[in-house]
Backbone as a ProteinNet text record, in pm:
[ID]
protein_1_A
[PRIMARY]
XXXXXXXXXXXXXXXXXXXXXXXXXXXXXXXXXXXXXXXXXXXXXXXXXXXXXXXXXXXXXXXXXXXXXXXXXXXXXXXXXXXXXXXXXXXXXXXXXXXXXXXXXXXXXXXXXXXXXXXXXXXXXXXXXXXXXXXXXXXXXX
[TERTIARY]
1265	1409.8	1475.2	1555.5	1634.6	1804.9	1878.8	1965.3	2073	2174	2262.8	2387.7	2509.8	2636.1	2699.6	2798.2	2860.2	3020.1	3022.1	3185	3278.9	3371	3436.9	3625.7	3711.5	3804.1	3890.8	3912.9	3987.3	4110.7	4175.4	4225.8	4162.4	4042	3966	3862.5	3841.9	3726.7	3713.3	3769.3	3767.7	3644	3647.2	3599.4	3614.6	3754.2	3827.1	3775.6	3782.5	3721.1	3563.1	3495.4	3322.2	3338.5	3389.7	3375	3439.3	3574	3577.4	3465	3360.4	3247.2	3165.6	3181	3112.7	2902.5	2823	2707.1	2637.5	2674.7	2661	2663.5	2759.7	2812.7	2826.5	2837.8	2895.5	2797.1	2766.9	2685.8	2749.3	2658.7	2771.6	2744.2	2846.7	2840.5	2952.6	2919.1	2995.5	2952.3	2769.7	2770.1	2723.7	2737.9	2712.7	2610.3	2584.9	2526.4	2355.1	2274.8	2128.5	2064.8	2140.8	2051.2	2118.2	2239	2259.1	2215	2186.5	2124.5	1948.4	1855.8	1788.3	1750.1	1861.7	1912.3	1870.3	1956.8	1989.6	1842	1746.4	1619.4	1574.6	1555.9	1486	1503.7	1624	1642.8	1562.3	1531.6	1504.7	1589.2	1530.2	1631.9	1602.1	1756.2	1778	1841.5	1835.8	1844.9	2019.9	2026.5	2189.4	2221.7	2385.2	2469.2	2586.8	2684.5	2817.8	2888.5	2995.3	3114	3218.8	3221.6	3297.6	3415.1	3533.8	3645.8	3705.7	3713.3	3706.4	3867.3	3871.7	4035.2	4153.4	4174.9	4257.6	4187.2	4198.7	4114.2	4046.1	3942.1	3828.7	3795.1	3742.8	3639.8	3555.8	3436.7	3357.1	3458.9	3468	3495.6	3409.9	3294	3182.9	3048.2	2986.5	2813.4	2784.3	2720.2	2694.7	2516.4	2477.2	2302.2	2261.3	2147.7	2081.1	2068.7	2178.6	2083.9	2003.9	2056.3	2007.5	1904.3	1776.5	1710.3	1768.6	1742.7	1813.9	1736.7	1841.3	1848.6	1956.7	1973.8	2085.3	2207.2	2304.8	2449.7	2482	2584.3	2652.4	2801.4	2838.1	2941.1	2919	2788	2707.7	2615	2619	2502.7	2385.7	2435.1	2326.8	2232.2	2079.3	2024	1954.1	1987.3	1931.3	2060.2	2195.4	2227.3	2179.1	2189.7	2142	2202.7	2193.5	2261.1	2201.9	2231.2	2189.5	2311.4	2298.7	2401.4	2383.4	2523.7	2518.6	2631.4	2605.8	2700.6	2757.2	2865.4	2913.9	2869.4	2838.1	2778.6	2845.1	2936.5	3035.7	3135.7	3250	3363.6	3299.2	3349.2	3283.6	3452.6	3421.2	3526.3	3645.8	3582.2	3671.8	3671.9	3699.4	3690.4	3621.7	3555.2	3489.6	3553.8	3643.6	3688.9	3583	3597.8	3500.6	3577.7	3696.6	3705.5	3604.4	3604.4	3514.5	3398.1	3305.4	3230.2	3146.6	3285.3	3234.5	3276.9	3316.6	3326.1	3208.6	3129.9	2987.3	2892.2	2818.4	2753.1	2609.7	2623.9	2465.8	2452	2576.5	2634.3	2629.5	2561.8	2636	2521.5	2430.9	2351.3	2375.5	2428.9	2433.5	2485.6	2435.5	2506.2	2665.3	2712.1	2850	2943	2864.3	2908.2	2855.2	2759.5	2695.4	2661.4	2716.7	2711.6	2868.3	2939.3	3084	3105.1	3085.6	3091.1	2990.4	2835.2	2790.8	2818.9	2813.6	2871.6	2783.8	2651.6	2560.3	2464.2	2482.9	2358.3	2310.6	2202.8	2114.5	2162.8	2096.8	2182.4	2056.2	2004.6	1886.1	1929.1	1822.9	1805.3	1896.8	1895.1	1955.7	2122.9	2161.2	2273.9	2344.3	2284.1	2340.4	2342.6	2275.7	2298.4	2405.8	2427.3	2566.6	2674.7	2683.5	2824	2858.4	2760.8	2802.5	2846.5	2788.1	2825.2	2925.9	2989.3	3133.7	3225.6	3185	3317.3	3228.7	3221.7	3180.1	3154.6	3026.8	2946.1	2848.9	2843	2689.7	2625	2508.4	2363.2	2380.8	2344.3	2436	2324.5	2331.4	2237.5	2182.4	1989.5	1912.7	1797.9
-1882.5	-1874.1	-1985.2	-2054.5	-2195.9	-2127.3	-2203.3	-2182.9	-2315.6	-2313.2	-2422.1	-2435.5	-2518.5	-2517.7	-2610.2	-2522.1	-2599.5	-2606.5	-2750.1	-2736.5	-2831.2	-2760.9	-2770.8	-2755.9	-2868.2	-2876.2	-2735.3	-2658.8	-2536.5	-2575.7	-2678.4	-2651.7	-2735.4	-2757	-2790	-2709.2	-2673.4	-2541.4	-2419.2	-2315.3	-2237.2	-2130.9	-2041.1	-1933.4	-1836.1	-1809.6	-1701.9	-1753.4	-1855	-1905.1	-1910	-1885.9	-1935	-1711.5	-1669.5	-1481.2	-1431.9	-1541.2	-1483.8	-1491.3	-1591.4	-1626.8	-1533.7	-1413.3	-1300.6	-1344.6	-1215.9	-1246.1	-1405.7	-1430.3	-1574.3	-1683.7	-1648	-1824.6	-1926.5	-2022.8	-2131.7	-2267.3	-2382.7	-2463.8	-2555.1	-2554.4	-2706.5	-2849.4	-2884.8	-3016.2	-3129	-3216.8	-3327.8	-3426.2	-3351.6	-3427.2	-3571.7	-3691.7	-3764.1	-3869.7	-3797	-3837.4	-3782.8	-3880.1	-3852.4	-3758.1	-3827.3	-3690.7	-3491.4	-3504.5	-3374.4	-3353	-3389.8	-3411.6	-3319	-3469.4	-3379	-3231.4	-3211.6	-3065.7	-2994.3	-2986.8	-2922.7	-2891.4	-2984.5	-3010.3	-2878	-2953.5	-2847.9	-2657.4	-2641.8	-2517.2	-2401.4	-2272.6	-2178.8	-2051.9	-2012.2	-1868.2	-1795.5	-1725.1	-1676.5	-1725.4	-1847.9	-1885.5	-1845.2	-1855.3	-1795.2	-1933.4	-1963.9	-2021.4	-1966.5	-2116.2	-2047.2	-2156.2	-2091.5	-2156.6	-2202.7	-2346.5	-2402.4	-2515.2	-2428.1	-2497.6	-2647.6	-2721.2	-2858.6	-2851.4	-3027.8	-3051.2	-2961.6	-2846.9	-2743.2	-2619.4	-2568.8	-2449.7	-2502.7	-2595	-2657.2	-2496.1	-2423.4	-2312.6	-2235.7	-2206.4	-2111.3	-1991	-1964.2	-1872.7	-1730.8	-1805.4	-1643.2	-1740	-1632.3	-1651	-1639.6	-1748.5	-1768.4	-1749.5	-1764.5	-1765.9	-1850.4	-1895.3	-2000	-1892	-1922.5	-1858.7	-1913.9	-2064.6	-2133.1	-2220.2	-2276.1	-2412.6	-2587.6	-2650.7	-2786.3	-2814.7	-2853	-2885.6	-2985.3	-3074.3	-3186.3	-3166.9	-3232	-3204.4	-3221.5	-3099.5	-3162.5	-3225.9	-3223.7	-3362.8	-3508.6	-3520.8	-3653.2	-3707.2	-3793	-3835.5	-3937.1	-3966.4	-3979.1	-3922.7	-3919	-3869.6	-3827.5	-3907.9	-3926.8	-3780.1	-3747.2	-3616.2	-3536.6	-3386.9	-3222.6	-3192.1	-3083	-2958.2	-2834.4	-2720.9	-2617.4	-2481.6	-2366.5	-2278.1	-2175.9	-2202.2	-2066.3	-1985.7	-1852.6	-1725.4	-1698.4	-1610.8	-1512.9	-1447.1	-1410	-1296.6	-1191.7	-1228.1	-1187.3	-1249.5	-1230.9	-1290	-1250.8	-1372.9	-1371.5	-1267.1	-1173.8	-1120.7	-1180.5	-1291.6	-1375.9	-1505.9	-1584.8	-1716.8	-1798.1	-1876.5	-1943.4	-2127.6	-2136	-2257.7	-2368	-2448.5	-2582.1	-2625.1	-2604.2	-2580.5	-2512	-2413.3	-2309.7	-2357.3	-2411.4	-2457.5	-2540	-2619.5	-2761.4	-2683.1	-2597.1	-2547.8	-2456.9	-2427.1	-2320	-2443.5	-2430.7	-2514.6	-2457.2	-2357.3	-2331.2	-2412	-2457.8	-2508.7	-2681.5	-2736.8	-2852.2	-2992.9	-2881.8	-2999.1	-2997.6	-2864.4	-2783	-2924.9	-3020.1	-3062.4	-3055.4	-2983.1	-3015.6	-3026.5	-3012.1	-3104.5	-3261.3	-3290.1	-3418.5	-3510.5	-3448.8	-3507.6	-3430	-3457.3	-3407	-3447.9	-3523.5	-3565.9	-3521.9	-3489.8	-3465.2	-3297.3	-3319.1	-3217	-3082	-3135.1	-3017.4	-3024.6	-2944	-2943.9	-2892.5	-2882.3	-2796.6	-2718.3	-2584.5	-2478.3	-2420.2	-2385	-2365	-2218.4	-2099.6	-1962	-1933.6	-2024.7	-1994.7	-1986	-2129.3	-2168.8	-2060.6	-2002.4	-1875.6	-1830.1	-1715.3	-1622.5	-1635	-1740.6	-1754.8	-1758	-1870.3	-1851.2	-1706.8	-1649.5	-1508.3	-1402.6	-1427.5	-1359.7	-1336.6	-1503.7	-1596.9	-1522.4	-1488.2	-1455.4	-1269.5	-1250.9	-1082.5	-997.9	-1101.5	-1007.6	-1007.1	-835.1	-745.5	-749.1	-758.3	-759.8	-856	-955.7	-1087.4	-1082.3	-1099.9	-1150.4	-1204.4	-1168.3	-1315.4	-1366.8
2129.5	2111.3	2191.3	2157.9	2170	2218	2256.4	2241.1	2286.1	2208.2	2157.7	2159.9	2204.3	2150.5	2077.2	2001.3	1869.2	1943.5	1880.8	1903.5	1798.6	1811.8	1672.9	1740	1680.1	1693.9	1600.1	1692	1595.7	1483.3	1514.5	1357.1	1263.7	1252.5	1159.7	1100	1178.7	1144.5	1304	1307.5	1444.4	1435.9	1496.7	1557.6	1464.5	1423.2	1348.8	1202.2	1177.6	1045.9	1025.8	1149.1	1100.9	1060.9	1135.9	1163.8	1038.4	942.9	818.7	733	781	656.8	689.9	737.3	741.6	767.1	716.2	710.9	668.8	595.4	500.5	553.9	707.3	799.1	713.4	774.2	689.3	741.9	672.5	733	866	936.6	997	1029.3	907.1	837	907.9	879.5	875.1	1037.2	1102.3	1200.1	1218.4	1256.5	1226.7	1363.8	1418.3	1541.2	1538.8	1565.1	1542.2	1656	1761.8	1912.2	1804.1	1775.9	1718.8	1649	1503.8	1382.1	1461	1516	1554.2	1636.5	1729.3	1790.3	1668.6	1596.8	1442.5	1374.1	1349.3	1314.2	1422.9	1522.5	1636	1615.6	1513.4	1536.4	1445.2	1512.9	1408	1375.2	1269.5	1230.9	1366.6	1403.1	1515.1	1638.4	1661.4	1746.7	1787.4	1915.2	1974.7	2002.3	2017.1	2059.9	2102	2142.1	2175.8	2085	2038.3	1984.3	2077.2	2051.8	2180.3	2115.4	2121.9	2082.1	2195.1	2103.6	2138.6	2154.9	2209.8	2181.9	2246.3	2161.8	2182.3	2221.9	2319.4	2435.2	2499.2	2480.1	2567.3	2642.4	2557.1	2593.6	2475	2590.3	2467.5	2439.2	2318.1	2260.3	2172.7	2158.2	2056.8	2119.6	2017.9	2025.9	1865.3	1855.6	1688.2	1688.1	1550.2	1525.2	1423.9	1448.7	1302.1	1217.9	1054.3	953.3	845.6	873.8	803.9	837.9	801.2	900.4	838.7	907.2	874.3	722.1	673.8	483.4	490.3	404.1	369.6	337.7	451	445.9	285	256.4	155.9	147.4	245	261.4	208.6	231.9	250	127.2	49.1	-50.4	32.6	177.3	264.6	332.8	301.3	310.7	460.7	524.1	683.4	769.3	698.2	754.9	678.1	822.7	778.5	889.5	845.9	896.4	866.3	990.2	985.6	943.6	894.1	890.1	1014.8	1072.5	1168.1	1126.2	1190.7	1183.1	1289.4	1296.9	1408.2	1489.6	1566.8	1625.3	1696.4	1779	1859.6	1940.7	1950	2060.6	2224.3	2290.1	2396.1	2472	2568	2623.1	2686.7	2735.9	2807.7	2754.8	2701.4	2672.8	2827.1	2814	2959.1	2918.6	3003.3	2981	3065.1	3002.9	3068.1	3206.3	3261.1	3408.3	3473.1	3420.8	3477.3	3497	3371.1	3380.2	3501.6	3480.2	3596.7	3684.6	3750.3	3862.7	3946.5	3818.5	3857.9	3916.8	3996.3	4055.3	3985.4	3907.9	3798.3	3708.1	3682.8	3503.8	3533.7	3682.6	3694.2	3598.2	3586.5	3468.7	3310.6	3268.9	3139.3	3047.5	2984	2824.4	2812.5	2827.7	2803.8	2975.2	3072.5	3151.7	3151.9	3150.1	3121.6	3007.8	2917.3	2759.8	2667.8	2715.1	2650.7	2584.2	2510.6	2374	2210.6	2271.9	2205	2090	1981.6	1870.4	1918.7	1930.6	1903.3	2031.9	2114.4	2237.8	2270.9	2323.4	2364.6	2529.5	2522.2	2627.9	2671	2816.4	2849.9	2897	2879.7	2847.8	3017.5	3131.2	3235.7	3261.1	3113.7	3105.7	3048	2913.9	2840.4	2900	2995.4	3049.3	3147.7	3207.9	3326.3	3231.8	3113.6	3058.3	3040.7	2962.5	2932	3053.3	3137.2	3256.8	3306	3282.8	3341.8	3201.6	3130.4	3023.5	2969.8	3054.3	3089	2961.2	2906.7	2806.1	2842.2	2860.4	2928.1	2791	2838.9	2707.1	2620	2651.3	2595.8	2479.7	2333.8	2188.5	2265	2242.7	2261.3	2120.1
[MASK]
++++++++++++++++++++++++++++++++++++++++++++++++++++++++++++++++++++++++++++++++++++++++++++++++++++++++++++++++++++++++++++++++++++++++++++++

């Protein structure tokens, strides 16, 4: 089991919008960066993440899952993108803002302190468990 974060500028695609696509999730497309791309590759059914609103909140907001494995964007008639589909899983209780973040001295290697830019990153089984902690969901999905 892997685990990962997505982030996504909410009024382009949010939180509230991946949780209307119910069971089914929605793919997520349109990345165009190869370290993510392969992230994406790397993933299997199941795997947990967090949904991490970009731009506007700059915080995790839910915990999403692979339902899909990497297959070819369809945004794209280029073949070198893919993408994987994730789902909903749950709202995180507290939103965990990336202040926060950089403020945990657990979190001070985690990917989205040290790679803030990247779409899609990788989150190590120590990192999940503190965010979730930090935004106070007991029995966090694994």
């Amino acid at each position: 089991m892997a685990f990962w974060l997505y982030k996504s500028e909410p009024f382009k695609f949010s939180w509230a919008m991946l949780k209307a696509k119910g069971a089914a999730g929605e793919q997520w497309d349109g990345v165009r960066n190869y370290l993510a791309r392969n992230n994406m590759r790397a993933m299997q059914i199941g795997d947990k993440g967090f949904f991490y609103h970009s731009n506007e909140g700059l915080e995790v907001v839910g915990i999403t899952e692979v339902c899909a494995l990497a297959h070819p964007d369809t945004t794209t008639d280029d073949p070198r993108w893919e993408c994987v589909d994730i789902r909903a899983v749950c709202d995180m209780p507290r939103p965990v803002s990336l202040k926060d973040v950089k403020a945990n001295p657990k979190l001070a290697e985690m990917s989205l302190v040290t790679s803030m830019r990247l779409s899609v990153q990788p989150v190590t089984h120590e990192e999940y468990l503190e965010v979730c902690r930090m935004g106070g969901l007991e029995n966090p999905p694994v």
